[in-house]
N, C-alpha and C positions, 0 to 999 in steps of 0.2 A: 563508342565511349561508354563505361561502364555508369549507370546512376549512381547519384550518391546516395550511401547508408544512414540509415539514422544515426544521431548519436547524442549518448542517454549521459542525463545530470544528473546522479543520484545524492543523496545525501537525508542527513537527521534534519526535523525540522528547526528553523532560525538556523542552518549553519550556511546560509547565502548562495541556495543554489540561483534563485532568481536571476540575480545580479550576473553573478558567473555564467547562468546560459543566454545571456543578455550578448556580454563579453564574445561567444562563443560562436553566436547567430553572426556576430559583424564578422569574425574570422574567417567562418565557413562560407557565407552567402546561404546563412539558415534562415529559419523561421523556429518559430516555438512553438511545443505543442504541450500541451498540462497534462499530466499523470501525477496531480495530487489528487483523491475524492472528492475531497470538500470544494476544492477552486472550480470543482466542474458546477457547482453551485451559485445559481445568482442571489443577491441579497443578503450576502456574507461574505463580501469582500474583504472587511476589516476583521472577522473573527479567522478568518482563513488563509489571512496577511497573502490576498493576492495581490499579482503585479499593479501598479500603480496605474492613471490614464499615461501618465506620463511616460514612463517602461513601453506599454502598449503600443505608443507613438511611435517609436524610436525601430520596433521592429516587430512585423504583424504574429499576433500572437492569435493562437487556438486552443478551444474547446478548452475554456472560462466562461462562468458562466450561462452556460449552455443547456444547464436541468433547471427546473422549478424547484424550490423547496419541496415541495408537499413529495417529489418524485423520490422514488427508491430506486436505487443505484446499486449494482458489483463488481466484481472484477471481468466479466463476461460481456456485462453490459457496456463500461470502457472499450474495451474491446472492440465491439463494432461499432463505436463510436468513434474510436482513433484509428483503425486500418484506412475509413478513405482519407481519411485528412492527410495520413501519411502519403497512400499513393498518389494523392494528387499534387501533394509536397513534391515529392519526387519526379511526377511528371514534367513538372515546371522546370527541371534542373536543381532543386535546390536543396539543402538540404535540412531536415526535421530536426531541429532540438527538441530532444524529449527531457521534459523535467517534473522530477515529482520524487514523494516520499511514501508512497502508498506502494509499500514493496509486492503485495501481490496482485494488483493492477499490472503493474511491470511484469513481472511475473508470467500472465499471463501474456502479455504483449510480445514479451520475449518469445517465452517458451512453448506459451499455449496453455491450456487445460491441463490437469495431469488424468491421467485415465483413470485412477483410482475412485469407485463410484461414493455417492455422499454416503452418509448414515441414513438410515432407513428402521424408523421408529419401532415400527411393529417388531421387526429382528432384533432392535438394541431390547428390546424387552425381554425378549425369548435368552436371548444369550446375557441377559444380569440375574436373569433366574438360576442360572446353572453356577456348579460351585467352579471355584478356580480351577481346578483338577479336572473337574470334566472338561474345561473349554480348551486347555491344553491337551487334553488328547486327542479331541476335535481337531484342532489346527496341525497336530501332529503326524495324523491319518492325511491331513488334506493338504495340506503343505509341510513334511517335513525338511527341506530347505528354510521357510521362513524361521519356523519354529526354531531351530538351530543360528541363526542369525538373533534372534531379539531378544531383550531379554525377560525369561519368562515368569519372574517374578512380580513383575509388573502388568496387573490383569488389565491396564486398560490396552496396554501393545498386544498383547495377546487376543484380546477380544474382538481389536480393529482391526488386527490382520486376520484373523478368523470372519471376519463382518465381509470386510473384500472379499473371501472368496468364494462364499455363500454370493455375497450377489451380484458378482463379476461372473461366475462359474469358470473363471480361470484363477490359476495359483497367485495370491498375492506375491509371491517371490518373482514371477516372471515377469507380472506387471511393472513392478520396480525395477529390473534389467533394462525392459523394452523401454520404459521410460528415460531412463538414464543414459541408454544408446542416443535418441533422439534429442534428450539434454544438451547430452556433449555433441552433436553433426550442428545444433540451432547454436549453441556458446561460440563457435570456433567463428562463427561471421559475424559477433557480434562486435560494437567498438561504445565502451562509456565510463563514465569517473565515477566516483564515491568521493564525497567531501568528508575529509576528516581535520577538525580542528580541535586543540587541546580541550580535555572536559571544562575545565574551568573557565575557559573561551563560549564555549557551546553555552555552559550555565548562565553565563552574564547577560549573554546576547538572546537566552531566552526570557529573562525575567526583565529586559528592556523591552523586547516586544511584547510580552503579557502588561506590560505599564501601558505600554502606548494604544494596546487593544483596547482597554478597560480607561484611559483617556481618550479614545479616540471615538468611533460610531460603536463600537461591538453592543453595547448596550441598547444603545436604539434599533442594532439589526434585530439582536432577539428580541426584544419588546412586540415589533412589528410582526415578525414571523413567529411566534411563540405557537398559535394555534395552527400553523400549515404544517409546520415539519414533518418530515417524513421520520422514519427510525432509521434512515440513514445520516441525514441532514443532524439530527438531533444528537449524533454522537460527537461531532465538530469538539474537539476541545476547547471548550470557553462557554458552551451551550447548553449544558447541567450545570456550571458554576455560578451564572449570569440568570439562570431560570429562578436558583436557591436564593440568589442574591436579590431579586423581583419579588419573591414570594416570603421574604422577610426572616432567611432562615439563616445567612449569612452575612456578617457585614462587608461592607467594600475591603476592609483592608483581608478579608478571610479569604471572599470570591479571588482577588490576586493572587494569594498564597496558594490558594487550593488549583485553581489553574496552572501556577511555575510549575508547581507539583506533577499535575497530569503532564504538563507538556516536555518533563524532566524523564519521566517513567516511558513518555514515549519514545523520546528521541532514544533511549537505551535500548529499546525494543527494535527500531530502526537501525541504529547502530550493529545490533548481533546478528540480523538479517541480511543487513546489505555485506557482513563479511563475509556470510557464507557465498557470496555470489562471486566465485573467484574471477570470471571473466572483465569484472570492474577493475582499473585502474584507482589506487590510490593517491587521492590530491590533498597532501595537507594544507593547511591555510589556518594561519595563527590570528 
C-alpha cells in the first residue's frame, strides 16, 4: 500500500488556514505540522496567532514552539527540522498536514534549495564598480542565452546573472533549465490548497486579529522577550510595533494601525507568491 503524501494548507495570513487544516487532519487521519516561522517560536504564541491549547487537543500538532527566541532560524533550517516529523508522520500511516504562510520555508520543503549560489560580497563589489555596459558584455561573452532572455536594462538582472556565473562557473541559463526540469518532476507529486478569500474579507479578519493580539498577551510576550530575540524572532509582525509602542514612540491606537498595516502589505506579498505556485489548488472561502 502506497504511504500517504503530505498535504499542504497554504494561504495569506488571518485567512484561516488553522482552522481548515484542523478540518482536514479529521478527514485524512492527519496530523499537523507548522510551516509558518514565527509559530516555530515559543513565547509568541499570541503575536504569531498560533493554534490554541485547545486546537492542539483535538489533533496532535508539530514543530510550534520548538525554537527559543534568542535562536535564528531559515528556510534550510525548517527543513531539517520538518523532513523527520514528516517521515515519521508517514511511517505511522498517517498523514502530515502541512500548514503555514512562510512561502519559502515551503518552498524549500517542496522543492528544495534552488542551486543558484548566494551573493557573495567581495564580487558584488567588483561588479558595482563596472559601468552598465561593461557587465553586459561580461554576461554576453559568458552566457549569451541568459543575456538574450533578461532584460538588460535593468543592471541589477544583469549583474545577478552575471554574479551566478562567475561563481557557479556554470552558465546561469543552464542553472535555471536544470532547475526548472527538477521543479516540474518534484510539482507533479505534489497535492495542497491556497486559501483565497475576497480582499475585503481578508481585511476585516486581519484588523480583528491585530485587535485581539494588542487585547490579548502580545504585549506582555514582547515586554518579556524584548532583550532575547533573535533577528529573526524580531521580524514577527506586531514585534517592531509593540517595541515602538514600549518605548513611547507610538500610541496604542498607532501601534494597531501600524501593525493592520504590515500585516495587510503582507498578506499581498503572500498572496502574489502562492499564485505563482501553480501546483496549489484554489479554495475560496468568503
Amino acid at each position: 500500500m502506497k504511504p500517504p503524501e503530505p498535504f499542504y494548507v497554504c494561504g495569506p495570513t488571518a485567512s484561516g488556514k488553522s482552522s481548515l487544516a484542523l478540518q482536514l487532519a479529521r478527514e485524512k487521519d492527519g496530523e499537523i505540522v507548522n510551516a509558518d516561522a514565527f509559530q516555530l517560536y515559543r513565547g509568541i504564541d499570541t503575536i504569531s496567532a498560533a493554534p490554541s491549547e485547545s486546537e492542539k487537543s483535538q489533533i496532535p500538532h508539530h514543530l510550534y514552539g520548538v525554537l527559543d527566541p534568542s535562536e535564528t532560524c531559515d528556510a534550510q533550517l525548517f527543513v531539517n527540522l520538518a523532513r523527520p516529523v514528516l517521515e515519521e508522520i508517514i511511517s505511522r500511516g498517517k498523514t502530515p498536514i502541512v500548514t503555514g504562510g512562510s512561502g519559502l520555508y515551503l518552498k524549500f520543503l517542496t522543492h528544495g534549495p534552488s542551486p543558484v549560489p548566494p551573493s557573495e560580497e567581495n564580487l558584488r563589489c567588483e561588479l558595482d564598480a563596472l559601468t552598465h555596459e561593461e557587465i553586459i558584455a561580461r554576461l554576453q561573452t559568458l552566457d549569451p542565452e541568459e543575456a538574450a532572455q533578461i532584460n538588460l536594462t535593468n543592471r541589477r538582472y544583469v549583474s545577478r546573472s552575471l554574479e551566478i556565473c562567475l561563481l557557479s562557473g556554470t552558465k546561469a541559463s543552464t542553472l535555471r533549465k536544470n532547475w526548472q526540469h527538477v521543479s516540474e518532476a518534484r510539482t507533479a507529486s505534489l497535492l495542497g490548497l491556497v486559501i483565497q478569500r475576497p480582499r475585503e474579507v481578508l481585511h476585516q479578519r486581519i484588523a480583528e486579529r491585530s485587535t485581539a493580539m494588542l487585547e490579548g498577551d502580545a504585549i506582555d510576550e514582547v515586554r518579556a522577550l524584548r532583550s532575547q530575540l533573535s533577528t529573526t524572532c524580531a521580524k514577527a509582525i506586531g514585534v517592531p510595533q509593540i517595541l515602538a509602542f514600549l518605548d513611547g514612540q507610538l500610541s496604542h491606537a498607532e501601534c494597531l494601525q501600524k501593525i493592520i498595516e504590515a500585516t495587510r502589505q503582507y498578506a499581498k506579498r503572500q498572496e502574489t507568491w502562492f499564485r505563482r505556485e501553480s501546483w496549489l489548488t484554489t479554495y475560496p472561502m468568503t
